[in-house]
Backbone atoms as SQL, in Angstrom:
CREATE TABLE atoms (id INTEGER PRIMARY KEY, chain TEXT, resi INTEGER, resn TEXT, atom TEXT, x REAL, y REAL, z REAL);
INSERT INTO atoms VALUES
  (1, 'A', 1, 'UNK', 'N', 106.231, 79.022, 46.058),
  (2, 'A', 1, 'UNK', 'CA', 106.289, 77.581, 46.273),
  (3, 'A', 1, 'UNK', 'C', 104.957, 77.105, 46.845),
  (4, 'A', 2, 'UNK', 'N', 104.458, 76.259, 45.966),
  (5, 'A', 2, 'UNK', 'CA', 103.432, 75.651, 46.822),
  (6, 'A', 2, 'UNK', 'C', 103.583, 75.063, 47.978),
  (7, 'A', 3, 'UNK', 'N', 102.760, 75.088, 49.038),
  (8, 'A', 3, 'UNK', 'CA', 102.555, 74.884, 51.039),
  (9, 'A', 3, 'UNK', 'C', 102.882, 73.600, 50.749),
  (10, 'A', 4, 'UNK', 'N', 102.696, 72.349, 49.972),
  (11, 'A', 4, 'UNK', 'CA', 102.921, 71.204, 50.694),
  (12, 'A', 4, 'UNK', 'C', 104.063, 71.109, 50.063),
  (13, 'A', 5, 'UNK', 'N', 105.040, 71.596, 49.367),
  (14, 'A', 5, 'UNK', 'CA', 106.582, 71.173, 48.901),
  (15, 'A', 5, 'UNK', 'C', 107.389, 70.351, 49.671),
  (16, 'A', 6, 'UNK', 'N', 108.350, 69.588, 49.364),
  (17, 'A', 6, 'UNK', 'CA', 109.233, 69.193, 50.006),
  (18, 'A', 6, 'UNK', 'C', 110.419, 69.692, 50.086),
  (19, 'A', 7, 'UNK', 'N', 111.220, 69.907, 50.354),
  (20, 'A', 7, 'UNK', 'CA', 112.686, 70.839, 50.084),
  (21, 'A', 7, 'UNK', 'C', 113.657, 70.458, 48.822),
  (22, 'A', 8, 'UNK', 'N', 114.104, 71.114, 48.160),
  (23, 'A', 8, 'UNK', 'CA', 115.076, 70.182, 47.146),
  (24, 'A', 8, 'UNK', 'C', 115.755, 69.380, 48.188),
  (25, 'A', 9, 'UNK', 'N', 116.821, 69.633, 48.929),
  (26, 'A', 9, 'UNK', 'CA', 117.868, 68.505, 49.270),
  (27, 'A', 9, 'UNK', 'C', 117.159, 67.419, 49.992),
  (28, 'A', 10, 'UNK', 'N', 115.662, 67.173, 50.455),
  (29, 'A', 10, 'UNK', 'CA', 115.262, 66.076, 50.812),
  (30, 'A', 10, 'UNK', 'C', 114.510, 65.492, 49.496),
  (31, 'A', 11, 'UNK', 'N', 114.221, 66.022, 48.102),
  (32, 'A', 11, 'UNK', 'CA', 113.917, 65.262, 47.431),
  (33, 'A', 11, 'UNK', 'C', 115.125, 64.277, 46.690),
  (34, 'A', 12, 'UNK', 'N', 116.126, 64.948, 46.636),
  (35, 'A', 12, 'UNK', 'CA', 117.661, 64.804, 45.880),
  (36, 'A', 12, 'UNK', 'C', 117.910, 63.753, 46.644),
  (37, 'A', 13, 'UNK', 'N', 117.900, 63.818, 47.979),
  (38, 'A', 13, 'UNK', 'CA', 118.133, 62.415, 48.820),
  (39, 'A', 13, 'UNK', 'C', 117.113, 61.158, 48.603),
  (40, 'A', 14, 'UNK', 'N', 116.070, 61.741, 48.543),
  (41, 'A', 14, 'UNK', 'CA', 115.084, 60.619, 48.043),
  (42, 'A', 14, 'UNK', 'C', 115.499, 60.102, 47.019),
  (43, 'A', 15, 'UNK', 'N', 115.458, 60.815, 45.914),
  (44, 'A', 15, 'UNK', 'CA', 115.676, 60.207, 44.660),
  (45, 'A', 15, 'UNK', 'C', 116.738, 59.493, 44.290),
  (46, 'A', 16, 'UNK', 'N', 118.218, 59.733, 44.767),
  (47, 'A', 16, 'UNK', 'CA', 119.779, 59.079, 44.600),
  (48, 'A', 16, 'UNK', 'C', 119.022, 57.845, 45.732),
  (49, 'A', 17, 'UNK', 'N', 118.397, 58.044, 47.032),
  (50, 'A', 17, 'UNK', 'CA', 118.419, 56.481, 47.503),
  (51, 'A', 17, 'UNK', 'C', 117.859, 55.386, 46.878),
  (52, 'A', 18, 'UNK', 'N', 117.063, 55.770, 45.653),
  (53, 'A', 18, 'UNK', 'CA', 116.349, 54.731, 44.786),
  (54, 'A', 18, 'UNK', 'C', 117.556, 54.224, 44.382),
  (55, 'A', 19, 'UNK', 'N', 118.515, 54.562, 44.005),
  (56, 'A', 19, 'UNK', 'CA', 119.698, 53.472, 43.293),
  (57, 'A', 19, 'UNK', 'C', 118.968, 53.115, 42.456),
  (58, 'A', 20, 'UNK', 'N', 118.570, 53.366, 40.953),
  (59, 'A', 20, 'UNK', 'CA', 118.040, 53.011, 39.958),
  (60, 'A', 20, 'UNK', 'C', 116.832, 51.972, 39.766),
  (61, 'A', 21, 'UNK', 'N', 115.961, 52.134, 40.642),
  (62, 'A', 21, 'UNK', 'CA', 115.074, 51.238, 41.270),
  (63, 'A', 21, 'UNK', 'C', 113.737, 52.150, 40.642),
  (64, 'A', 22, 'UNK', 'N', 112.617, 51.358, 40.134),
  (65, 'A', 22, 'UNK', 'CA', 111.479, 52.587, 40.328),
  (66, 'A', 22, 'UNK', 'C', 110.974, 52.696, 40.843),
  (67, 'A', 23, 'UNK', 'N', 110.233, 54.166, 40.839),
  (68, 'A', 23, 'UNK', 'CA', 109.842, 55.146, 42.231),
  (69, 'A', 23, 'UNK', 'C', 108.706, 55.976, 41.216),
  (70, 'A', 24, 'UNK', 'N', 107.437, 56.394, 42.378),
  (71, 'A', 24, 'UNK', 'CA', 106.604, 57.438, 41.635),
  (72, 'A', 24, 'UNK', 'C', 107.089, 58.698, 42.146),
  (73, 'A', 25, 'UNK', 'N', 106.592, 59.191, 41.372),
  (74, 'A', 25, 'UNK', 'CA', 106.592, 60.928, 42.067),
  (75, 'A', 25, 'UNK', 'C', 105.844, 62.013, 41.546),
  (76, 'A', 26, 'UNK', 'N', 105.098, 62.710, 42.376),
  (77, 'A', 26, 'UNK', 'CA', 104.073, 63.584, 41.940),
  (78, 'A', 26, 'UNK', 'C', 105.222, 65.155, 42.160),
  (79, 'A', 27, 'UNK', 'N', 104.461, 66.121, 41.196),
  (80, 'A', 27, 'UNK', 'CA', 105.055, 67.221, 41.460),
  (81, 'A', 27, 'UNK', 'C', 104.285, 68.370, 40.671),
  (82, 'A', 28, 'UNK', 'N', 104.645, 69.574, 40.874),
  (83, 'A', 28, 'UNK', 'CA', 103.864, 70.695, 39.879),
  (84, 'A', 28, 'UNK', 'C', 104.430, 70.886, 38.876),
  (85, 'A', 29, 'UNK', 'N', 103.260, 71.397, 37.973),
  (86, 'A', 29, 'UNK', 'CA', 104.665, 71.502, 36.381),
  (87, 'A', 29, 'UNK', 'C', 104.625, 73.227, 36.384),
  (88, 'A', 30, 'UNK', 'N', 105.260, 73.411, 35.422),
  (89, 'A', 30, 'UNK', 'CA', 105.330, 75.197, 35.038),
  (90, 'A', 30, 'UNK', 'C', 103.981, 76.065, 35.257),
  (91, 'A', 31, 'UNK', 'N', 102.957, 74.754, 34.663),
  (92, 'A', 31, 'UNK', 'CA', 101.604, 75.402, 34.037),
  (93, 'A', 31, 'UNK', 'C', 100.725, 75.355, 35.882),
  (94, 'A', 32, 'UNK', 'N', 101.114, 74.977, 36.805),
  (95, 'A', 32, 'UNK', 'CA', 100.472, 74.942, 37.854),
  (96, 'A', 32, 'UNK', 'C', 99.408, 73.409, 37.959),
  (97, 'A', 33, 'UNK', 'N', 99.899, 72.920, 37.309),
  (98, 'A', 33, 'UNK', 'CA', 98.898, 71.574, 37.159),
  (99, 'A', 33, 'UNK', 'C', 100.074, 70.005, 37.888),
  (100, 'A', 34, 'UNK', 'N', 99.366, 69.329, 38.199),
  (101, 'A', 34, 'UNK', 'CA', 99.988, 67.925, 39.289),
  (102, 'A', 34, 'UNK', 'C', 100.524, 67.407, 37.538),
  (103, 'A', 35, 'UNK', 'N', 101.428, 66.735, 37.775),
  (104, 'A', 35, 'UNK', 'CA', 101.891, 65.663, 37.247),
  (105, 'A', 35, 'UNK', 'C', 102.320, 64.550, 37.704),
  (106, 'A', 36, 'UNK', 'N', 102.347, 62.994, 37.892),
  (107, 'A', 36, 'UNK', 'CA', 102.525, 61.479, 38.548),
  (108, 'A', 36, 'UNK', 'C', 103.076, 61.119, 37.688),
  (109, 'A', 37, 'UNK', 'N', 104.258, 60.552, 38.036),
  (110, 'A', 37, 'UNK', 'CA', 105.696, 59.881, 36.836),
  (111, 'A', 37, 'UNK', 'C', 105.688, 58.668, 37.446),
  (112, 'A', 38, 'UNK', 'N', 105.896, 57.253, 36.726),
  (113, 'A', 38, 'UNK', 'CA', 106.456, 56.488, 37.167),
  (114, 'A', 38, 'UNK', 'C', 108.235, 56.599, 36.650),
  (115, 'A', 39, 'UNK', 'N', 109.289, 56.522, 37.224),
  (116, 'A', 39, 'UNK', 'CA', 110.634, 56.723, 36.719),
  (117, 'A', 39, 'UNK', 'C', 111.558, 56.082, 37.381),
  (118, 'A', 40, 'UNK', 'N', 112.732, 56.350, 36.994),
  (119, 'A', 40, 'UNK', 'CA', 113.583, 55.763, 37.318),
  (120, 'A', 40, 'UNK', 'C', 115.289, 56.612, 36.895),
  (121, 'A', 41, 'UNK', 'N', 116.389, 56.448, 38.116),
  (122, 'A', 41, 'UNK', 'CA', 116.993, 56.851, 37.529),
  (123, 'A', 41, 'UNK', 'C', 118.356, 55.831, 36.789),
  (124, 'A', 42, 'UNK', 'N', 119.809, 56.089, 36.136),
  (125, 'A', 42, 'UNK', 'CA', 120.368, 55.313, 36.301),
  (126, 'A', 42, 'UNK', 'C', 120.244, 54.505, 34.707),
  (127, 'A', 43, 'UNK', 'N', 118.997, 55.198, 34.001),
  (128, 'A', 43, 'UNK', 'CA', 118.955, 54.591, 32.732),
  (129, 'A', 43, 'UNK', 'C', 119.853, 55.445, 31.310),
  (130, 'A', 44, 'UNK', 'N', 120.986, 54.278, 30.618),
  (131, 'A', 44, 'UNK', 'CA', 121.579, 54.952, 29.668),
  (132, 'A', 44, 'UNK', 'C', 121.187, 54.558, 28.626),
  (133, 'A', 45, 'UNK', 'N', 119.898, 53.641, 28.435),
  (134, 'A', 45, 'UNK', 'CA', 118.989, 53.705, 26.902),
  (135, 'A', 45, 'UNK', 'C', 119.190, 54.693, 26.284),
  (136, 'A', 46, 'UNK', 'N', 119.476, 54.856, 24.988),
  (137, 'A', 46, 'UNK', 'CA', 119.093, 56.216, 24.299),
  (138, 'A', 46, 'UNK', 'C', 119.912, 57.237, 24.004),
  (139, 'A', 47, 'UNK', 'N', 120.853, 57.176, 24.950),
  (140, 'A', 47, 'UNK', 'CA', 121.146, 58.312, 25.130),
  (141, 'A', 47, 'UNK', 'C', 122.123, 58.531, 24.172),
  (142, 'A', 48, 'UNK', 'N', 122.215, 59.522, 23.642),
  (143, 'A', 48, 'UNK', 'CA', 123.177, 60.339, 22.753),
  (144, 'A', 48, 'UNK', 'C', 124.631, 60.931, 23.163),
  (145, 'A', 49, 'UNK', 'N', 124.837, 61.278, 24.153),
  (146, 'A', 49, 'UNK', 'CA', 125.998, 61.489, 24.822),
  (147, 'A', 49, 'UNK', 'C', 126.107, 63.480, 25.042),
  (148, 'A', 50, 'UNK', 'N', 125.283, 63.944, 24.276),
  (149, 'A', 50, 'UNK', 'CA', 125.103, 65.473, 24.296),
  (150, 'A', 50, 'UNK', 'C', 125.030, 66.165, 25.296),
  (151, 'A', 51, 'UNK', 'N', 124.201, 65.542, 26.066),
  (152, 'A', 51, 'UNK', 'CA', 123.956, 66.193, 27.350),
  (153, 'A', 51, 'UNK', 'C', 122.799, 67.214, 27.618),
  (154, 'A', 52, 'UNK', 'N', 122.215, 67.557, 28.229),
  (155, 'A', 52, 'UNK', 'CA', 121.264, 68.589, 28.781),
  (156, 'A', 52, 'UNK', 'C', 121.729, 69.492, 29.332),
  (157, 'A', 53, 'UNK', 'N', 122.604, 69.684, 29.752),
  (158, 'A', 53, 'UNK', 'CA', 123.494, 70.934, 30.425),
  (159, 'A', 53, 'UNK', 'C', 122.940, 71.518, 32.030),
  (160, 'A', 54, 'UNK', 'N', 121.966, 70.431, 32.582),
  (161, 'A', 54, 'UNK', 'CA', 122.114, 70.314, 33.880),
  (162, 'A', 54, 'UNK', 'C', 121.350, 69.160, 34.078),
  (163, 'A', 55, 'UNK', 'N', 120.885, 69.262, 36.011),
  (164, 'A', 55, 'UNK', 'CA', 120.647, 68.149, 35.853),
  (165, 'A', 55, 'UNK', 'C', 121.675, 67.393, 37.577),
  (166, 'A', 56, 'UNK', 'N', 121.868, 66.254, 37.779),
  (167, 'A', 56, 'UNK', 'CA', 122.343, 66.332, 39.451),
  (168, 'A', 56, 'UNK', 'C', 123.929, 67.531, 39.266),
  (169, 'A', 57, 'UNK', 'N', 124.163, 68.158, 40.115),
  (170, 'A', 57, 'UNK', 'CA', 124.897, 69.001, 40.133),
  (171, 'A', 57, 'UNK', 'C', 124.856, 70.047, 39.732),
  (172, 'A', 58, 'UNK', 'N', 123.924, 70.757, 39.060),
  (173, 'A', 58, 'UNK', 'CA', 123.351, 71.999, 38.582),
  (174, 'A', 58, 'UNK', 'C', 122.679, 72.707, 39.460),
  (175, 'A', 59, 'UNK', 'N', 122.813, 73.768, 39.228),
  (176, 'A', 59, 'UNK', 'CA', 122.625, 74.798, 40.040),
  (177, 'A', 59, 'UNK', 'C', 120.475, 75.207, 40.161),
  (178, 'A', 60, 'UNK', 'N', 120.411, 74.602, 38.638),
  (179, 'A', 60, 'UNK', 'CA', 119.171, 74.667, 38.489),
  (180, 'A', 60, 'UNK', 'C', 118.373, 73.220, 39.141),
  (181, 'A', 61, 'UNK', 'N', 116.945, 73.141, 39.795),
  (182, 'A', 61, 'UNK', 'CA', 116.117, 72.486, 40.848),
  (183, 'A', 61, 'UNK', 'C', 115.584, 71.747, 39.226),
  (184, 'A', 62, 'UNK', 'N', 116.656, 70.593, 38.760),
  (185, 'A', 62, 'UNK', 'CA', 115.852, 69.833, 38.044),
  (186, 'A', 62, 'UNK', 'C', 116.765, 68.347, 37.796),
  (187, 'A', 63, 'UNK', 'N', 116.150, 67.251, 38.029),
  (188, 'A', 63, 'UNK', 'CA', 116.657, 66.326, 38.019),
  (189, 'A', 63, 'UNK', 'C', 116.111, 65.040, 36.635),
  (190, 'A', 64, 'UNK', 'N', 117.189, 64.825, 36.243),
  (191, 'A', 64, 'UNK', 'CA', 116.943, 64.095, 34.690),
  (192, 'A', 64, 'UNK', 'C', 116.622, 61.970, 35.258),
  (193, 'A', 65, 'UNK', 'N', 115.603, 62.384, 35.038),
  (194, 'A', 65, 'UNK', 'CA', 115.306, 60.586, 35.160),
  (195, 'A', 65, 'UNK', 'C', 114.330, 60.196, 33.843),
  (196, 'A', 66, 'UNK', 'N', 113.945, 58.691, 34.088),
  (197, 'A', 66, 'UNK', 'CA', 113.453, 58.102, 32.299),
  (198, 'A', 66, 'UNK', 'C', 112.103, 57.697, 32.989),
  (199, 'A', 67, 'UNK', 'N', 111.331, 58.104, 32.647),
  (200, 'A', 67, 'UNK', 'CA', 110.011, 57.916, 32.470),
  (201, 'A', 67, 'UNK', 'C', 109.662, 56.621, 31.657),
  (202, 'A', 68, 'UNK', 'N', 108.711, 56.175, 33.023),
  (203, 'A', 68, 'UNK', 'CA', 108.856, 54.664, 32.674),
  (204, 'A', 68, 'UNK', 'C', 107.677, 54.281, 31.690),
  (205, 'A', 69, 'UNK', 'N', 106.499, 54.778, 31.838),
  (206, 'A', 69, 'UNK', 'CA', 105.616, 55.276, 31.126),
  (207, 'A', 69, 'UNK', 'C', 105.861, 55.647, 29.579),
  (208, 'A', 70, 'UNK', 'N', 106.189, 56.627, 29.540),
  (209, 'A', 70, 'UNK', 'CA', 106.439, 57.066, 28.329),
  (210, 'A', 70, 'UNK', 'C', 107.368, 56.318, 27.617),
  (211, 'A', 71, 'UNK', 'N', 108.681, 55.879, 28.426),
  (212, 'A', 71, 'UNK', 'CA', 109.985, 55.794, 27.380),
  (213, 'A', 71, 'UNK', 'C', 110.728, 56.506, 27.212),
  (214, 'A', 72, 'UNK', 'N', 111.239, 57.678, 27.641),
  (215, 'A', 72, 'UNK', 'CA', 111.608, 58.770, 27.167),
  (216, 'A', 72, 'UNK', 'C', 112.412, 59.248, 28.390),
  (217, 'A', 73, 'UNK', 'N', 113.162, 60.123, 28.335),
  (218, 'A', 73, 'UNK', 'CA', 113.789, 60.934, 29.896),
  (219, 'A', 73, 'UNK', 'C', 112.670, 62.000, 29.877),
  (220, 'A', 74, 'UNK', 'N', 112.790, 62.998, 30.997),
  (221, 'A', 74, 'UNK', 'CA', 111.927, 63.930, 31.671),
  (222, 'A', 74, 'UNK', 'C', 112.571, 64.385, 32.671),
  (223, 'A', 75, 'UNK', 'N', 112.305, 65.592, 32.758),
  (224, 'A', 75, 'UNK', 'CA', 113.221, 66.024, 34.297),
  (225, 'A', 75, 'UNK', 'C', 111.982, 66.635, 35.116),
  (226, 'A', 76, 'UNK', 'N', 112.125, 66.515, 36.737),
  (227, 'A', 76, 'UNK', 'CA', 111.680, 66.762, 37.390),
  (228, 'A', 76, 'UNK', 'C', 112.059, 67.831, 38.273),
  (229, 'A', 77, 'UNK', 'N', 111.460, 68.786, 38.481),
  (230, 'A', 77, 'UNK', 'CA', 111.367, 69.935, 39.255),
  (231, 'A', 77, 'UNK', 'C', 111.735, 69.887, 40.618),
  (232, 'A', 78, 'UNK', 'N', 112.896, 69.439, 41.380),
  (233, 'A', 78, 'UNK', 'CA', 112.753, 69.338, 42.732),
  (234, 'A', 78, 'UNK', 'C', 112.721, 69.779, 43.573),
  (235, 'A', 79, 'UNK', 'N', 112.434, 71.568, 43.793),
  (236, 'A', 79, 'UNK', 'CA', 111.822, 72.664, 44.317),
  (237, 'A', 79, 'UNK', 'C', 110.264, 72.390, 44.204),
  (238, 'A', 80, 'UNK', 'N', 109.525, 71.862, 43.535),
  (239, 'A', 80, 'UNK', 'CA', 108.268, 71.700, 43.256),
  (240, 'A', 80, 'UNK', 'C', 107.455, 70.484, 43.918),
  (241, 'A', 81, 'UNK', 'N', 108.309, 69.001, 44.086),
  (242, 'A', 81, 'UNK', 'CA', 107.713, 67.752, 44.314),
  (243, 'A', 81, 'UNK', 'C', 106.906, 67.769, 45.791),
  (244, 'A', 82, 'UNK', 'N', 105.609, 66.926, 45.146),
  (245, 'A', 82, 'UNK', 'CA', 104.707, 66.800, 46.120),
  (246, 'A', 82, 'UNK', 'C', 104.856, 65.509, 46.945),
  (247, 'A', 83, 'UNK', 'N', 105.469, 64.776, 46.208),
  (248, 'A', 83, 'UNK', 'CA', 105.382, 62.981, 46.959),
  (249, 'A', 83, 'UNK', 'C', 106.402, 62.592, 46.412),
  (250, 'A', 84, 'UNK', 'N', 106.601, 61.658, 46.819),
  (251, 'A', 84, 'UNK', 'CA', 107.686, 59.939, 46.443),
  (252, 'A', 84, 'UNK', 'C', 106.952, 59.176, 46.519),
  (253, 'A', 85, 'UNK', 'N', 107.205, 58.239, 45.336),
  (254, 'A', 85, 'UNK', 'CA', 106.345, 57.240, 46.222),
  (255, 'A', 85, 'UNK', 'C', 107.747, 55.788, 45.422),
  (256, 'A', 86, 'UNK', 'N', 108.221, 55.415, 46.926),
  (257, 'A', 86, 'UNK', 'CA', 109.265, 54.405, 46.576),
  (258, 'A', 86, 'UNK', 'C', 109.504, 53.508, 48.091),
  (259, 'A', 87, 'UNK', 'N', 109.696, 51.852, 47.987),
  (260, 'A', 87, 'UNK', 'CA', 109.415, 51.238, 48.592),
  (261, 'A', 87, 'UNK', 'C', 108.544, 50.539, 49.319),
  (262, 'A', 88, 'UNK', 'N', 107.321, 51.212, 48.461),
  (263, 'A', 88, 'UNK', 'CA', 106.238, 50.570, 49.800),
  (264, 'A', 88, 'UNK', 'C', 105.998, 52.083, 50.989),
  (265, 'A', 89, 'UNK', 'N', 106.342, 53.169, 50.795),
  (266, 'A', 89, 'UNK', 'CA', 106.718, 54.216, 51.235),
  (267, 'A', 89, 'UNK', 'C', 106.092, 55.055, 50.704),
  (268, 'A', 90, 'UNK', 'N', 105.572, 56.415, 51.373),
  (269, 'A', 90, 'UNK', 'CA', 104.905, 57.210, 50.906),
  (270, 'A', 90, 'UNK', 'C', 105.426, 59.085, 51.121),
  (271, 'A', 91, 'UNK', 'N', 106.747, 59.530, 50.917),
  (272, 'A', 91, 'UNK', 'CA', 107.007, 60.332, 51.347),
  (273, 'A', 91, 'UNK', 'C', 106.659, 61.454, 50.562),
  (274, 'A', 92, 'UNK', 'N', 105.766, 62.397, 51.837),
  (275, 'A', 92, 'UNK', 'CA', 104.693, 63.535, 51.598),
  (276, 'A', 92, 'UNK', 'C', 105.458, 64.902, 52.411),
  (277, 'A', 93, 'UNK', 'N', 105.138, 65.814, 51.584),
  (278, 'A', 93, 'UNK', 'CA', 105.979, 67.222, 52.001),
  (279, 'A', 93, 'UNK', 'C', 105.154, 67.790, 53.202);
């Protein structure tokens, strides 16, 4: 784990307090490189009904939000996240 991480259950709390509001968030990807999302959660654009097979309640450290940027969903690593950035707020690991 990279030194400045935040814990999953304080990012999981971060992220459900957005209440579908957008929020940035920086984090590491697989490849060891930063990634900055603008996202959001709470969005059912698109969606197919299939499912991803995890996701909040999974056992696996990844949380499904829509990338506001792109258009698209994306999941985020929440063993990995470096920042929040929601409210006017800057929460740093």
């Amino acid at each position: 784990m990279h030194k400045s991480e935040m814990s999953r259950t304080t990012v999981e709390t971060l992220i459900d307090g957005t209440k579908g509001r957008t929020f940035g968030v920086s984090f590491v990807k697989k490849d060891g490189t930063v990634r900055r999302m603008v996202a959001r959660t709470g969005v059912y654009r698109y969606v197919k009904g299939t499912g991803a097979g995890f996701g909040k309640g999974s056992m696996k450290p990844l949380r499904t939000v829509f990338d506001m940027t792109k258009g698209a969903y994306r999941t985020i690593p929440t063993d990995r996240v470096l920042e929040i950035r929601f409210g006017g707020r800057i929460h740093k690991a």
